[in-house]
N, C-alpha and C positions, 0 to 999 in steps of 0.2 A: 730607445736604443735599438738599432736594428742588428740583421745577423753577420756576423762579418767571420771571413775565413780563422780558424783554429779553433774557433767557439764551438764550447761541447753545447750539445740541444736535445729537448725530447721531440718528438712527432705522435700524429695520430694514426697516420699514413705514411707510408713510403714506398715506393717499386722500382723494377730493376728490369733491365732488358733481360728479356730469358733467352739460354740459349745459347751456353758455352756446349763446346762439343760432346763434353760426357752427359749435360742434359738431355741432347739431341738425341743421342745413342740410347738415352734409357727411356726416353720417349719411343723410340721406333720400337723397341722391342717389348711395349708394352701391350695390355688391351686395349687402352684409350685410342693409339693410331689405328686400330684397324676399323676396317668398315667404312659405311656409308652413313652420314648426317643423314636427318630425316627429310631434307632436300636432294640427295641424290647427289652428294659432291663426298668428295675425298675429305680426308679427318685435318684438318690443317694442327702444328704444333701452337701452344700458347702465345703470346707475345711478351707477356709481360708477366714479372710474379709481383704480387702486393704483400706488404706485411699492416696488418692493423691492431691498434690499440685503441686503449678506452679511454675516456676522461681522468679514469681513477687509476690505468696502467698503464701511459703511453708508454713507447717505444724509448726507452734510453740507450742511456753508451754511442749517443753518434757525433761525428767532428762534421764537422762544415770542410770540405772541402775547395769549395767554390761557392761565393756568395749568390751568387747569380749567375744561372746557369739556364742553357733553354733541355729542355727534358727531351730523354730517348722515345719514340711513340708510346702511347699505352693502347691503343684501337686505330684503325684503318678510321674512324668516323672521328676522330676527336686531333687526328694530326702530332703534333711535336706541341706541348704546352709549355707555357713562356712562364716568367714568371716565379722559378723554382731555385731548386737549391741542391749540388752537388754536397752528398752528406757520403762520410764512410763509418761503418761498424766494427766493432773490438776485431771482426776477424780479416779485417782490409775490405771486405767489402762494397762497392760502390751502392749507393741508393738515390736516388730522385726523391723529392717533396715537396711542396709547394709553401713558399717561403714565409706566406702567411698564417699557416698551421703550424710553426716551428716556432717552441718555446726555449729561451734557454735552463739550461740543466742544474 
């Protein structure tokens, strides 16, 4: 039986585009933006946040959103990965996961 939208599920993984404006904001004004990488470039801000769970504590409380969804980037090397699953959390949060790691709840 596969994952079909309303269905609650646990995860072991899941991530999210980072980088709503108040992120941004508390990024700039931190220590992590300032300075130089140890190549000599500017501190660029995260891309993406991950939440992870264990075998024995996955991730509960998420709806499926969208059964099939192609995911927001997670790295400049790995592209937009296919494949996933629009999920939201008790707080409306949106999250990506890939739909083969999604059990349901």
């Amino acid at each position: 039986m596969g994952i079909r939208k309303g269905d609650s599920v646990k995860a072991l993984r899941v991530w999210r585009r980072w980088g709503t404006p108040e992120d941004r904001r508390e990024w700039a004004a931190s220590p992590d933006s300032k300075g130089m990488t140890d190549d000599g470039e500017t501190k660029l801000p995260p891309m993406a946040v991950y939440q992870y769970g264990t075998p024995s504590d996955p991730i509960m409380g998420l709806k499926v959103v969208k059964g099939r969804a192609k995911s927001c980037w997670t790295s400049y090397a790995l592209g937009a990965p296919s494949e996933c699953a629009l999920l939201m959390d008790a707080d409306g949060v949106e999250w990506f996961a890939f739909r083969k790691g999604l059990r349901h709840a």
